[in-house]
C-alpha positions as CSV (number, residue, x, y, z in Angstrom):
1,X,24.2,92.0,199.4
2,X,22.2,91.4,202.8
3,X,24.9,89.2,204.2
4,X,27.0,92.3,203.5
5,X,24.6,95.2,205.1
6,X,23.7,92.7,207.8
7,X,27.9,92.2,208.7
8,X,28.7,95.8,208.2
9,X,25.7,96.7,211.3
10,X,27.0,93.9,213.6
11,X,30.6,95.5,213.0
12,X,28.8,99.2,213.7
13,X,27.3,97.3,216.9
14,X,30.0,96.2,218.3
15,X,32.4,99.4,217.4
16,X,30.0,101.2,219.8
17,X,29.3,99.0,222.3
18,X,33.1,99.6,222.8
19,X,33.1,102.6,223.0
20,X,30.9,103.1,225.1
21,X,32.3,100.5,227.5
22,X,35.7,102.4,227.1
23,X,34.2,105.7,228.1
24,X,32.0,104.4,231.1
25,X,35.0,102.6,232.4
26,X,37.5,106.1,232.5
27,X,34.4,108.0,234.5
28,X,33.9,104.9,236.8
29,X,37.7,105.0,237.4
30,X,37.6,109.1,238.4
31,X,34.4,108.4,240.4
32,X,36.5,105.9,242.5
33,X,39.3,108.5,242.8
34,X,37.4,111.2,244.0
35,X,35.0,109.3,246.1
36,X,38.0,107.6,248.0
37,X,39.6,111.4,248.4
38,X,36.1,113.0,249.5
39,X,35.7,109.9,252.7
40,X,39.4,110.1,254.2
41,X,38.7,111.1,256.9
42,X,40.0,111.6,260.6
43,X,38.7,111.2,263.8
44,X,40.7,113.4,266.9
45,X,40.3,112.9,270.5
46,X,39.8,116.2,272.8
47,X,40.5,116.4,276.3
48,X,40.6,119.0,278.4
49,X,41.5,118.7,282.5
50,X,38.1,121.0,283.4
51,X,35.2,122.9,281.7
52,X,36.5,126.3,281.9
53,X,36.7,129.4,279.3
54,X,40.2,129.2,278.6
55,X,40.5,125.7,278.2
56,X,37.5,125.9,276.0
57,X,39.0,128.7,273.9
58,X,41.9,126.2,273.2
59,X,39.7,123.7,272.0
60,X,37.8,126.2,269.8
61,X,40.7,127.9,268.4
62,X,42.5,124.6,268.1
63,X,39.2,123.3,265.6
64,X,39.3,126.9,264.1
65,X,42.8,126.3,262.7
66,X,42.4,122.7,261.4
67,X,39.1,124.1,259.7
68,X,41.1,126.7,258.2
69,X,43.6,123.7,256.8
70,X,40.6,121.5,255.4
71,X,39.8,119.2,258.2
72,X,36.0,120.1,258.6
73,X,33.9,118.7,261.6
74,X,31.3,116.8,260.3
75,X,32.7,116.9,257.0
76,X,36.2,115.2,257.1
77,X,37.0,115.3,260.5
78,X,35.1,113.9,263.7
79,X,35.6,115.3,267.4
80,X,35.4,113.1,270.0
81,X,35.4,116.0,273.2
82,X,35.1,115.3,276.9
83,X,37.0,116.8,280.3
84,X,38.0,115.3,283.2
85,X,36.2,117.6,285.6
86,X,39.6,118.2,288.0
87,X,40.0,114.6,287.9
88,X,43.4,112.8,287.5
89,X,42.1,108.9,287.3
90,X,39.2,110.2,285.0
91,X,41.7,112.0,282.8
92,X,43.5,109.0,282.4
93,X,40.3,107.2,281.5
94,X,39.4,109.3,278.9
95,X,43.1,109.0,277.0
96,X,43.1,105.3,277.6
97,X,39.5,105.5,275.9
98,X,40.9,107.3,273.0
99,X,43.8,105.0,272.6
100,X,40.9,102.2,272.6
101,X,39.4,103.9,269.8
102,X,42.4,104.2,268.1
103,X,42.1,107.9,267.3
104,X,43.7,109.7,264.5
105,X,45.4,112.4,266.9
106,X,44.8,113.1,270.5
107,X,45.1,116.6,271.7
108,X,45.8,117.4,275.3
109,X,44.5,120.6,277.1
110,X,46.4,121.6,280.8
111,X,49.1,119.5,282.3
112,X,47.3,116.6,283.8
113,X,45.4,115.8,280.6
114,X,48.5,116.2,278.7
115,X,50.5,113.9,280.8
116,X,47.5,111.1,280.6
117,X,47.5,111.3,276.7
118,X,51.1,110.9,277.2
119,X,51.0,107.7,279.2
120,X,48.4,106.0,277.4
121,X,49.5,106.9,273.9
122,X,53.0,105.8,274.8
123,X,53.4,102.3,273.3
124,X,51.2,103.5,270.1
125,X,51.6,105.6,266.9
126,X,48.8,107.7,267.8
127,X,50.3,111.0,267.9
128,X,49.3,113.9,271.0
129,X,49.6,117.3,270.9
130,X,48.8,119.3,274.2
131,X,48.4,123.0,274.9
132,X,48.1,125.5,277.8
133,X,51.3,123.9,279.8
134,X,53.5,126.1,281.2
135,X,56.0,123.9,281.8
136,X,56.3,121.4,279.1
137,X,59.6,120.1,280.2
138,X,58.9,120.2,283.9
139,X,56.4,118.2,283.2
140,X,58.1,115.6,281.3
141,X,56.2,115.7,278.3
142,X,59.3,117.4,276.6
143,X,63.4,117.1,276.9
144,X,65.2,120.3,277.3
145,X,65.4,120.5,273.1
146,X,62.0,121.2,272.8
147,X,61.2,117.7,271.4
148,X,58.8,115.3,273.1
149,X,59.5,112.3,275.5
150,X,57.6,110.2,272.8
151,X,55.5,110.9,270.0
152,X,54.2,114.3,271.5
153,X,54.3,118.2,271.4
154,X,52.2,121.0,271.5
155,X,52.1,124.6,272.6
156,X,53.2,126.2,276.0
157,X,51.3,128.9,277.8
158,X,54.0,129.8,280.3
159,X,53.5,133.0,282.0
160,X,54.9,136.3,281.1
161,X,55.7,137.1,284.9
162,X,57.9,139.6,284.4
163,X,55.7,141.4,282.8
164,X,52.9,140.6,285.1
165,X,54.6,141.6,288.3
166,X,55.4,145.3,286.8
167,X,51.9,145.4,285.7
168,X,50.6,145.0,289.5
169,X,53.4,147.0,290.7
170,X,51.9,150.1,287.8
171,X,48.4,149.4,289.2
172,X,49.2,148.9,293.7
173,X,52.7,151.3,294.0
174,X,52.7,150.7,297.5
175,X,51.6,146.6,297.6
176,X,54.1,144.7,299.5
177,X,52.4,140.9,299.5
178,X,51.1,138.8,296.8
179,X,49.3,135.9,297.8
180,X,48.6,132.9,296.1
181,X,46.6,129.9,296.2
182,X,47.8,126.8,294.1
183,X,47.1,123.5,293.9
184,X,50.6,121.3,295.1
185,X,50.0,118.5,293.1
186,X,50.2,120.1,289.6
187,X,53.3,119.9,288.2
188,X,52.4,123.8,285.6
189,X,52.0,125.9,288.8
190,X,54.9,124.7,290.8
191,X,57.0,125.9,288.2
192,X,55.2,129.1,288.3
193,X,55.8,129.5,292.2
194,X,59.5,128.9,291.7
195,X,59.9,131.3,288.7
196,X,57.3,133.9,290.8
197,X,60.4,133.7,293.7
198,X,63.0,134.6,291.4
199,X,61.5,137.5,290.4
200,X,59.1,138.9,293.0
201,X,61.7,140.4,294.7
202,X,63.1,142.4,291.8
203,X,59.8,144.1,292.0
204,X,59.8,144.5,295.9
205,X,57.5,142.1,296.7
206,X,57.2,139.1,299.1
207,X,54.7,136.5,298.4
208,X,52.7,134.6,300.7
209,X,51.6,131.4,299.1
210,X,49.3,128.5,300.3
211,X,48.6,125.4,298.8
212,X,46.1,123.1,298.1
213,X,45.1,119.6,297.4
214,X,41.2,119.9,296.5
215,X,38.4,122.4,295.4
216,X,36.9,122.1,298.6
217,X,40.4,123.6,299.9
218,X,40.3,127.2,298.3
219,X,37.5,129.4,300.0
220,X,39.8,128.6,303.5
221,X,42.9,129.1,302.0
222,X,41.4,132.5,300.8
223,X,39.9,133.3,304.0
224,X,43.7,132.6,304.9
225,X,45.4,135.0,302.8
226,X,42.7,138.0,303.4
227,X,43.7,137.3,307.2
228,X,46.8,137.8,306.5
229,X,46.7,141.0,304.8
230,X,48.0,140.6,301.7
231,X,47.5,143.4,299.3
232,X,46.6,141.5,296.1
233,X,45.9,137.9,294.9
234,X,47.5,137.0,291.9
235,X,45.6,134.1,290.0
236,X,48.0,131.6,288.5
237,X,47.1,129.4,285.2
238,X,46.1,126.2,288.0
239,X,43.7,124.3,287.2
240,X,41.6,123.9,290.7
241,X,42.1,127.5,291.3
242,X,41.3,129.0,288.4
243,X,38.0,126.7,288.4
244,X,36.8,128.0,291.6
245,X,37.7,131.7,290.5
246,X,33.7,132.5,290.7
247,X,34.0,131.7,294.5
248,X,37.5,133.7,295.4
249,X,36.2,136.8,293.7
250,X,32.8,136.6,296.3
251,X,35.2,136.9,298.9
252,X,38.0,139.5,297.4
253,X,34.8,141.5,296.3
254,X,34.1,141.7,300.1
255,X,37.4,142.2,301.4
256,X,37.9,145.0,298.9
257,X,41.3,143.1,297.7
258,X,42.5,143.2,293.8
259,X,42.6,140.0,291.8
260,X,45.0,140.1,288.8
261,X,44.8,137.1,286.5
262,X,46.7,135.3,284.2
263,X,44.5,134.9,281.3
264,X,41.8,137.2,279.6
265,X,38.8,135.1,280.8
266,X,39.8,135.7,284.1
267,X,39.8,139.4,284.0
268,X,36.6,139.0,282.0
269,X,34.9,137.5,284.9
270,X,36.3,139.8,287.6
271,X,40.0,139.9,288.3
272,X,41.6,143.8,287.5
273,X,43.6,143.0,285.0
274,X,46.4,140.7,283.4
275,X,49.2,141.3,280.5
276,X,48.5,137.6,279.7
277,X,47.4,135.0,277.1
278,X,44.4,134.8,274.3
279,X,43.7,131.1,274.7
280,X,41.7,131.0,271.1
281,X,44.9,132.0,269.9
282,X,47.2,129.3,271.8
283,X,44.8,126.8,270.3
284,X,45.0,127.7,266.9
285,X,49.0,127.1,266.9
286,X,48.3,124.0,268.2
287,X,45.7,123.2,265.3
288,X,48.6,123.8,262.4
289,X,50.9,121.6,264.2
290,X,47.6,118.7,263.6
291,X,47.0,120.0,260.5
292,X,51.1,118.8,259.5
293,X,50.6,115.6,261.4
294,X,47.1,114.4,260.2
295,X,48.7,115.1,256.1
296,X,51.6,113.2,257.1
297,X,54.0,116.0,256.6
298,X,55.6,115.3,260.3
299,X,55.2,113.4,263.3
300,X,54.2,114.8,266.7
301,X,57.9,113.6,267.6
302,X,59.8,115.7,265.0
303,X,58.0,119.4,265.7
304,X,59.7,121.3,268.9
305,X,56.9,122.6,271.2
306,X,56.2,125.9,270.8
307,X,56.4,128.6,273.0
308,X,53.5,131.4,272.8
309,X,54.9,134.6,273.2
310,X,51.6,136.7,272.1
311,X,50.7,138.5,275.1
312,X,48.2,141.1,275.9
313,X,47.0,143.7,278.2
314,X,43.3,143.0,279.7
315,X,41.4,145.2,282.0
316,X,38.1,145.2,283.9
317,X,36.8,148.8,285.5
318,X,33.9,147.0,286.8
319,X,36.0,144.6,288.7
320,X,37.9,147.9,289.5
321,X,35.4,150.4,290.7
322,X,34.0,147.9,292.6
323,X,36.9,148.1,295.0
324,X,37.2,151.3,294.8
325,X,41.0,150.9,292.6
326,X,41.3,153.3,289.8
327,X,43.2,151.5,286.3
328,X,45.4,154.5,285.5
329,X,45.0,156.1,282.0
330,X,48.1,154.3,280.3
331,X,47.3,151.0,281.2
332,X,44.0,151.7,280.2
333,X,45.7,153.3,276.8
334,X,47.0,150.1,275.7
335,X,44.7,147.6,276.8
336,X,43.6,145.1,273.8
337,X,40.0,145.0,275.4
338,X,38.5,146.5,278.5
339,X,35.7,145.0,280.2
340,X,32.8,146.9,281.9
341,X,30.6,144.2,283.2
342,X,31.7,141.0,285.6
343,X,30.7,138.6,283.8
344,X,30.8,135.2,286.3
C-alpha cells in the first residue's frame, strides 16, 4: 500500500513539475518577443549646411513627425546631429562620417549637405532624405520625374516668387530695383536668380544682383547695392546670405531700405515681410517620408520628392516703423503672424 501512495506522489511530482516547465517556457517565449520588439531600434544621421532658425525648424519639425509615427529619441530612435558651418569639405565629412557609422537613414538639410549625403551614401543602402532645396533637380539630387539619382528624396522649398514679387510690388508701388546678394557657388539660388528674371519684369521690376563667394563678401556687396540705389533687398533661401542676415539688416536699418525675406524667421528677425515657407512644417513632410522608409514600407528611391506648396504671409511692423514704411491694412489682414519686436 506504501509502494502504491509513494508511486502515486512521484507521478503528482512529476505531473507538476511539467507543468510548470510548460507554463514558464510560453512566458519566456513572449518575454523574448516583446523584448526583441521594444530594442529595434534606429539610429539617423542629421546634417544641416549652417546653424540657422530655418534650417533648425526642419530638423525639429522633421523629429516632430517621426515622434508622432513612433520613433522616439532616446527611446527607439538615436540622433546623431551636427552642421557644416558654410562649409562644403566639412559637409562632406560629416556624410562620409555617417556612412562610416552605417546609419539607419541620413537626412540632408540645404543643397550642399544634400548633395554630400548624396555622394557618400551613393555606393550604400543607406537611404537620404533632404529638405529645404529649391531646386532638387537642378541640383542633381533628382531626375525630372521627381525620383532620386540614387537612393534619395526629400522635400523642396522652392520659392513662391510670384507671389513674392506682387507682395513687394503691394508694399513699395513705386520700387523699380531689387537687389540681391547670392552666393555663386550654390547650385538652390542660381535657380532662384534665373526664375527671379523670368518674372521680375512682369511685375516691372529690374533687378540688380551681385554675387558672392564667402561670408566675408556680403557687408561690401551690401554697401554695393545701397550705392546703387536700389529700392529694396529681397533675401533669397542662400545659405551664406541668409546666415549673415543679422549683419545686412545693420546696414538696411541705416540706409532706411526694406528687406523682404523668403522665410518666416527672416521676417522674424527684421526683414518686412515674406509670403513664404514654415520650415517646422517642411520638416515634418520630410519626417513621414523616414517614417515609411525606417518600417520598410518604401525606399528613399521609390517616393517622388515633394514639393511644399504651404505658403504664408509674415509681417514685422517693428522692422517696418523702423524705416518709416507703413504695412497696409490688407496685408496686415491676412498675415498668419505679425511680429512687433526684431528679434536678431
Amino acid at each position: 500500500m506504501k509502494k502504491v501512495l509513494v508511486l502515486c506522489l512521484v507521478l503528482v511530482l512529476a505531473l507538476g513539475a511539467f507543468a510548470l516547465t510548460g507554463c514558464g517556457g510560453g512566458t519566456d517565449d513572449a518575454t523574448t518577443d516583446d523584448t526583441t520588439a521594444s530594442e529595434q531600434s534606429y539610429t539617423i544621421g542629421v546634417t544641416r549646411f549652417l546653424d540657422h532658425p530655418a534650417l533648425n525648424n526642419t530638423r525639429d519639425g522633421f523629429l516632430q513627425a517621426l515622434a508622432d509615427e513612433g520613433f522616439v529619441e532616446g527611446k527607439n530612435l538615436t540622433i546623431i546631429d551636427d552642421n557644416a558651418d558654410l562649409d562644403t569639405s566639412v559637409a562632406q565629412q560629416i556624410a562620409q562620417n555617417f556612412v562610416a557609422k552605417n546609419v539607419d537613414l541620413i537626412f540632408a538639410i540645404a543643397t550642399p549637405s544634400a548633395q554630400a549625403a548624396q555622394n557618400a551614401a551613393l555606393d550604400t543602402d543607406i537611404p537620404v532624405l533632404f529638405g529645404a532645396i529649391s531646386d532638387p533637380v537642378g541640383a542633381n539630387l533628382s531626375t525630372a520625374d521627381g525620383l532620386g539619382i540614387g537612393n534619395i528624396s526629400g522635400v523642396s522649398d522652392a520659392l513662391p516668387i510670384e507671389s513674392q514679387l506682387e507682395m513687394i510690388r503691394e508694399l513699395l508701388p513705386d520700387a523699380k530695383t531689387i537687389g540681391i546678394p547670392y552666393n555663386t557657388g550654390e547650385d538652390n539660388s542660381l535657380s532662384t536668380i534665373e526664375e527671379l528674371n523670368t518674372l521680375a519684369p512682369k511685375h516691372g521690376f529690374t533687378l540688380e544682383e551681385i554675387g558672392i563667394t564667402a561670408t566675408a563678401d556680403v557687408p561690401g556687396a551690401i554697401d554695393t547695392l545701397v550705392g546703387k540705389g536700389v529700392d529694396t533687398i529681397y533675401i533669397i533661401t542662400d545659405n551664406m546670405v541668409v546666415g549673415s542676415l543679422p549683419a545686412i539688416l545693420e546696414k538696411t536699418d541705416v540706409a532706411k531700405l526694406p528687406v523682404f525675406g523668403s522665410e518666416v524667421e527672416q521676417v522674424r528677425m527684421g526683414a518686412v515681410a515674406t509670403e513664404g515657407i514654415e520650415y517646422t512644417k517642411l520638416g515634418y513632410e520630410a519626417g513621414k517620408m523616414a517614417a515609411q522608409i525606417l518600417r520598410g514600407e518604401k525606399t528613399a528611391g521609390e517616393i517622388p520628392f515633394f514639393q511644399f506648396t504651404d505658403f504664408f504671409t509674415y509681417v514685422n511692423t517693428a522692422a517696418a516703423d523702423g524705416i518709416g514704411l507703413t504695412i497696409p491694412q490688407q496685408i496686415l489682414d491676412r498675415a498668419t503672424e505679425t511680429f512687433t519686436t526684431l528679434e536678431r
